[in-house]
N, C-alpha and C positions, 0 to 999 in steps of 0.2 A: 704817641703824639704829644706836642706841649702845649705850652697854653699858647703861644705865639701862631702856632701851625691855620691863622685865619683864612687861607685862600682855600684850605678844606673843611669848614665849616666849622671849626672850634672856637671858642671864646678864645678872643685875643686875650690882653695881658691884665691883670688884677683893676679893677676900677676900670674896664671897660667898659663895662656891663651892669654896671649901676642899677637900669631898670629891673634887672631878675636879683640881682645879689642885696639889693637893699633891702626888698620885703624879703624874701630869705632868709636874708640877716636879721632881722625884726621875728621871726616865727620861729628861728633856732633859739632865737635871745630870750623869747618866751618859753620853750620848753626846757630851756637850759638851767634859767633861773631854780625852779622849783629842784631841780637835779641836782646843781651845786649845795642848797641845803639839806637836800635829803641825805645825800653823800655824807655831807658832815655831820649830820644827824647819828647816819648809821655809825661814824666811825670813834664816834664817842667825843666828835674835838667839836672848839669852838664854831658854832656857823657862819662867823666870818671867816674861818678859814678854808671854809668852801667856796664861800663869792671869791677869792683871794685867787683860788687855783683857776675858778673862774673866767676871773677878768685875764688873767698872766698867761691861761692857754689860749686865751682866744686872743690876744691880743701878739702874742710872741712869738707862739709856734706860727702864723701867718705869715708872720715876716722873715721868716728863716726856713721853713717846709716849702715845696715845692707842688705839694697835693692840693689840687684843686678843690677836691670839697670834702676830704677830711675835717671833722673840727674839733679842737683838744678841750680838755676839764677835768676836773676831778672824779674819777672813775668808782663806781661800786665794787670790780673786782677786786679791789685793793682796801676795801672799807675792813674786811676781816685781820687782814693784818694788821693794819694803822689800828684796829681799836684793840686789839691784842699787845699793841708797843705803847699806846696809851695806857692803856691797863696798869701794865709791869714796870713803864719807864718815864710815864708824862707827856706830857704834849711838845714838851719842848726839843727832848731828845728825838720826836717825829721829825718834826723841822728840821733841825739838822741831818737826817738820815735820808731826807725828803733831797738837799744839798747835794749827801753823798751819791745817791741813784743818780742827780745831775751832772756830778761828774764822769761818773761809770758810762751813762749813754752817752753822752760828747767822746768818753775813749773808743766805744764802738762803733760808735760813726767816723770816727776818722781811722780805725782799723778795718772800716767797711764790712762791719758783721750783718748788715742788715741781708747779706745773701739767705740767712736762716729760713726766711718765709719764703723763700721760693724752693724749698723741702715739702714743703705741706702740700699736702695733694688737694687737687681742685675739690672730689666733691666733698671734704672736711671741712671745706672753706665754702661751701652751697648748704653743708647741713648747719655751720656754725647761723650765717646767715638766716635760716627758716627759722632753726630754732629762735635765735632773737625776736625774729616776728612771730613767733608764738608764745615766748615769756611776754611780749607789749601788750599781747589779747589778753593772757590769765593773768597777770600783773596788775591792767591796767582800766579792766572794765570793773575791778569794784571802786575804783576811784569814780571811774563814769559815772556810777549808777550810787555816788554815793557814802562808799564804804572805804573811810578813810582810813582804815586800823593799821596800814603797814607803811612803811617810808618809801613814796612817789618814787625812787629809783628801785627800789629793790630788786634784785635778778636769783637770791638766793631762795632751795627750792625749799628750806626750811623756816618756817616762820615763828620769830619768838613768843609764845602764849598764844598762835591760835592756831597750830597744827604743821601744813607743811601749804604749798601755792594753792594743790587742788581743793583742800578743804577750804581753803579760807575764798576760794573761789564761791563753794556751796553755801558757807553763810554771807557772802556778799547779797547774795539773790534771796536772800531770808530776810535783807535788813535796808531794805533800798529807801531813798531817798525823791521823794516825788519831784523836788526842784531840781537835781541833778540830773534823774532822767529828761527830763522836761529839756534843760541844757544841754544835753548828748544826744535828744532824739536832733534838734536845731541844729547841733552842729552835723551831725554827719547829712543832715536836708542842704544845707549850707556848702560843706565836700565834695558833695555828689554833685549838685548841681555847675559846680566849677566845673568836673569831669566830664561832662556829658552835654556841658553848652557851650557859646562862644565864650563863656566870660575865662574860659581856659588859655586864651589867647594873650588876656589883659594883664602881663608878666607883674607890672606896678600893683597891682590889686589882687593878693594871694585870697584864697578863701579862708587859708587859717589865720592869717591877720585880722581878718572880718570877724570869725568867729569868737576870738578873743576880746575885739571892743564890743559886737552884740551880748555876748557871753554876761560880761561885766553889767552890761548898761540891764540888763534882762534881769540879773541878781537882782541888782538894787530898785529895781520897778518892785519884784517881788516885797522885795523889803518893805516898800511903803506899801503897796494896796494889797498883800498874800504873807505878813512876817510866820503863817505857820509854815510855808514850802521852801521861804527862801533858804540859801546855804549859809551857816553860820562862820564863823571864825575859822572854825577848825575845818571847814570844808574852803577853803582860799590858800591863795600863795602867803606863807608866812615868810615874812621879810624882815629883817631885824632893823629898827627903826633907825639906829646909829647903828652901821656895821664899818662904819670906819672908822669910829671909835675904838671899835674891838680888835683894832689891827695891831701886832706889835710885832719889831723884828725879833729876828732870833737873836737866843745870848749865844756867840760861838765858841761859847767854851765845852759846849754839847761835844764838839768834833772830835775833842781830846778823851772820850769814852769810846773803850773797844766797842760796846754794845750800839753806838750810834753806825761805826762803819758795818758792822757785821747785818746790821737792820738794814742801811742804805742800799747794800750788795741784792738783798733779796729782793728789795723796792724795785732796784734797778731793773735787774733782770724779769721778773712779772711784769714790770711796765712798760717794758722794751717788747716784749713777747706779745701783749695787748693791744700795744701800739701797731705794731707791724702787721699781726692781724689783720685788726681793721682797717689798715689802710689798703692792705688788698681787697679784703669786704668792700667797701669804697671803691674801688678804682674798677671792682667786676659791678658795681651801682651805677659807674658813670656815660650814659649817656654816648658821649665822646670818647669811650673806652682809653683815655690816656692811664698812663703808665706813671707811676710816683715815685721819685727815687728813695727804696728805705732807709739808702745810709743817710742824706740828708735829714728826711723826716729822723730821726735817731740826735740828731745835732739838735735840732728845733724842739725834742723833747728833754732833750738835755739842758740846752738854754734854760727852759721854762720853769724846771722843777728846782733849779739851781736857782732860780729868782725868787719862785713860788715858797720854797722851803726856808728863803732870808726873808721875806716878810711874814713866813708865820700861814703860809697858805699849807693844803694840801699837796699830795703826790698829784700829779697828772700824767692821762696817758688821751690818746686819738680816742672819742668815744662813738659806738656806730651808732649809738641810740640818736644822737645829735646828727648825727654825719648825715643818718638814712633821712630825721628829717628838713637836711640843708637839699639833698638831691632832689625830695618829692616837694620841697618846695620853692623847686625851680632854680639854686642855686648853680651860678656859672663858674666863678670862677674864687680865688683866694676870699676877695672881698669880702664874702659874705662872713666867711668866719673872722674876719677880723672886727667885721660889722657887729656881729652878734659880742664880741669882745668888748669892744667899745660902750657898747649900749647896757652891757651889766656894769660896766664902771662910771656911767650914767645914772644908772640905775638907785646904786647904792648907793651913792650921793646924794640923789636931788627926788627920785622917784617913788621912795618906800610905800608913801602913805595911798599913792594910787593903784602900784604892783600888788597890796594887801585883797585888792577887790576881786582880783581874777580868780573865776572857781575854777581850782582844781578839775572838775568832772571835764570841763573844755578842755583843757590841756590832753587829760586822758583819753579824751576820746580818739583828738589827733595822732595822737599814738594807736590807737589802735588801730584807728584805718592803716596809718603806716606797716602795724605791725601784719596787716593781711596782704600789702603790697610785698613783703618780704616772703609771706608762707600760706600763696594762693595755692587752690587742690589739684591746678595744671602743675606746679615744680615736681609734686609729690607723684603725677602718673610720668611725667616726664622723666623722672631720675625712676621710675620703677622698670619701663619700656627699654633703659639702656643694659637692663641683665642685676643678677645681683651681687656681680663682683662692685657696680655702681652702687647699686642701690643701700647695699649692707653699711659701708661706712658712713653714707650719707643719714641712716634712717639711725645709728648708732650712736653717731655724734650727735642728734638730736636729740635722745633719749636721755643721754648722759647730761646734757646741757641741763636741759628741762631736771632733773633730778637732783643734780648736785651742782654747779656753776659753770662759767664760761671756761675758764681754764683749763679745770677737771675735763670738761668734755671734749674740748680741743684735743689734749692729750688723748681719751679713750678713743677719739676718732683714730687718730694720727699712727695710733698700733694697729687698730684694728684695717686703717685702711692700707698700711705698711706691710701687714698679716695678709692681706688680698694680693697685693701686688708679687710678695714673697711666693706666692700659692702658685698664682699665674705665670709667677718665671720659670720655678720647678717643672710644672707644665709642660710647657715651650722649650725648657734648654736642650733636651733630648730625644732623639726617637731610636725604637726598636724595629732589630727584624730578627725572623725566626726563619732556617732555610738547612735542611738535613743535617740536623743536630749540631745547628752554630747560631750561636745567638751574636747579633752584633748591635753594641750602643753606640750612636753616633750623635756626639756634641754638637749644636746647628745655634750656638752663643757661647758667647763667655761663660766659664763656669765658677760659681764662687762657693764660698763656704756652707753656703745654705745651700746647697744642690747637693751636698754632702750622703745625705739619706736617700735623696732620689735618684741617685745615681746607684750607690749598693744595690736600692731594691730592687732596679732594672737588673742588676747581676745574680742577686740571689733570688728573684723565682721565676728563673729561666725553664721553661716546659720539664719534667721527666724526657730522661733521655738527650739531653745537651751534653756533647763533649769538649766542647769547646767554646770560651766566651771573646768575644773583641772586644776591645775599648778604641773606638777612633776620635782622636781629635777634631775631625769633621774641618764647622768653622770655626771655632774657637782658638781665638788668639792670645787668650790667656788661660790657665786652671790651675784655681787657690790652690796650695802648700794643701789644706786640710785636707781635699780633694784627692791627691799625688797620693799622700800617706795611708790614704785610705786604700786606694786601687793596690801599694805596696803591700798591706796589710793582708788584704783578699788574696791575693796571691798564691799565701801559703795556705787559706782554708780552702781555695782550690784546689790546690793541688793535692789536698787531703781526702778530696771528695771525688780525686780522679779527674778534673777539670782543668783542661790547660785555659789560661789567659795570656792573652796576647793584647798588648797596651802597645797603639799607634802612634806617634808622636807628640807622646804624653811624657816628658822627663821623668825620673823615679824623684821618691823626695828623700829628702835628706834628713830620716829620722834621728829622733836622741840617742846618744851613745847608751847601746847595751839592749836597743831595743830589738835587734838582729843580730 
């Protein structure tokens, strides 16, 4: 469905919708904020080059994407590489490689490679999902409660100097912060009560936009009548007072180093891969279950990084952290993410010295309720009740996620769910019958290379006492080369063993000279 399709009850066209997409955009623009600098934090570069990717994802990719509540920025999966090419190469050769991914995605959108994600099996793309919402809960509640020690985006399961997520989850709850929980118990009283009354209704009036002005005004009361509870510096949104000061283009003479294309190429590809992703993450989020076209989104990621990477910003990709909370807070349609764009280029202009107030521990908490809307303990009997060819790569890619990163885990899904479907075809492609010592295989699908073994072993352990094997074609309308060559093969250990084979209209294959 698209966004026009209004006579079925979809958000008409961008800026229709104002009432739900403005506070939206307001409550993504808040949690976005602190993510843009954590980003850059993690990736070793300047942190205006994180408001940089910022404002130019939220602002570009809207105008060119076609995804309704996608919203772009600078991504943490990509923080390991950027500060690994800062490291060896400078921040400046980033920027240009940052350029080159932007061209590379613009050539795949117009080569329409964004077909790639529609390879990925649904529940890799359900466990990708929980798992997020369960990196927000262990990620995000020692911020809640407090325990500032790792950078507000982080998704990585290894933590530098204080173990790995789960521990440092354990000294979180060692080391709490009276005024933060105090602001986290408020906000989720505040959440909940939006859920569960009419004020669910009142689109213009989100509860997380509430809980952010209370949040703030709450701090600062503390400050004056309670300065032992309230949350200090480091427990707030840190904003760099002039960050448009700190903005500078690229020099492009960066481009003329092999090491800037060779970085771009890998940029590219991981953030095409991320992108894509999420935007189906997103698009199984939406409500309106509308449909986003990847190759476009792919154009609109390429645009941005290509803009982002000339003024000195970070890489960017669709991020779901953002995205999951544009859906849960109420966003309808584009607007919103461009709202949320707008309003960090607001931001960092005019707003610094008021953005510094906002505690951290509200943001956090937002997420975490988000992150339980993603990995409530109905998904988990749900996806267990469907068998465990479902469940295995579903519960796998979680594990993986949780353990080691987003991508990592994607991938260990995408075998292991690949490994299942493999399983279940060898399964299915064949049946036997046993009938006075004749055994007959009969193909009932296409056979491919991988039915290779499950076809022999239907031939070689045929009862004691078979003198005869059949191969039928059945219904299969094609059988791989490896397949042919193999049944040629057999042949003659049959006929060694006193077993005649009779192959039905299965062509012989055409082995390599010398091998007969």
């Amino acid at each position: 469905m698209s966004e026009t399709n209004v006579a079925a009850g979809v958000p008409g066209s961008p800026f229709s919708q104002l009432r739900h997409d403005l506070p939206s955009g307001v409550v993504v623009f808040l949690v976005a904020l602190p993510l843009c600098l954590g980003v850059a934090l993690a990736s070793g570069a300047p942190l205006a080059s994180g408001l940089v990717a910022g404002v130019v994802g939220g602002i570009v990719v809207p105008l060119i994407s076609r995804s309704s509540l996608s919203v772009s920025g600078p991504a943490a999966g990509l923080a390991a590489i950027v500060a690994s090419g800062v490291t060896h190469h400078g921040f400046e050769l980033i920027c240009g490689a940052t350029m080159i991914a932007g061209l590379l995605q613009l050539a795949l959108g117009l080569l329409r490679a964004g077909v790639v994600v529609s390879f990925i099996p649904s529940t890799v793309i359900r466990g990708m999902l929980t798992a997020i919402g369960l990196l927000l809960i262990l990620k995000q509640i020692p911020h809640a409660i407090g325990y500032d020690h790792e950078a507000f985006d982080s998704n990585e399961f290894m933590v530098e100097g204080e173990g790995n997520t789960f521990s440092l989850f354990f000294h979180a709850l060692s080391s709490i912060e009276v005024g933060a929980v105090l602001i986290s118990l408020m906000t989720v009283a505040i959440m909940l009560a939006q859920d569960k009354t009419a004020w669910r209704k009142i689109a213009w009036f989100p509860a997380a936009l509430v809980v952010v002005v209370v949040a703030t005004l709450v701090n600062a009361a503390l400050g004056l009548w309670a300065p032992g509870i309230a949350l200090g510096a480091r427990h707030l949104v840190d904003v760099p007072l002039d960050a448009v000061g700190a903005i500078s283009i690229v020099d492009l003479s960066v481009l003329l180093e092999a090491e800037t294309w060779w970085l771009g190429a890998v940029l590219g590809v991981v953030a095409s891969l991320e992108s894509l992703l999420s935007l189906d993450a997103v698009d199984r989020l939406d409500p309106f279950k509308r449909r986003s076209s990847p190759n476009r989104e792919l154009l609109a990621q390429g645009a941005a990084n290509l803009l982002s990477g000339f003024l000195g910003g970070l890489p960017i990709t669709s991020v779901i952290v953002r995205s999951s909370a544009n859906v849960n807070a109420g966003g309808k349609t584009r607007a919103s993410a461009f709202i949320h764009g707008a309003l960090l280029l607001l931001a960092v202009v005019f707003l610094a010295p008021l953005l510094r107030m906002v505690p951290l521990a509200a943001l956090a908490t937002i997420l975490v309720l988000t992150g339980y809307k993603l990995a409530t303990p109905q998904i988990f009997i749900a996806m267990w009740r469907r068998g465990l060819r479902i469940f295995a790569p579903f519960a796998i890619t979680i594990v993986a996620i949780l353990l080691s990163d987003l991508l990592k885990g994607i991938i260990v899904g995408i075998v292991v769910g690949t490994g299942f479907t493999i399983r279940e075809a060898m399964r299915k492609a064949l049946v036997t019958r046993d009938h006075e010592g004749v055994r007959t295989v009969r193909f009932t699908k296409d056979i491919y290379f991988f039915h290779k073994a499950a076809v022999l072993d239907a031939l070689e352990q045929a009862p004691p006492g078979t003198t005869k094997l059949i191969v039928d074609k059945g219904a299969a309308d094609f059988v791989a080369e490896d397949v042919r060559e193999a049944l040629t093969d057999f042949e003659t250990l049959a006929r060694n063993r006193g077993i005649e084979l009779e192959v039905r209209g299965v062509a012989r294959a055409s082995l390599m000279p010398g091998a007969h």
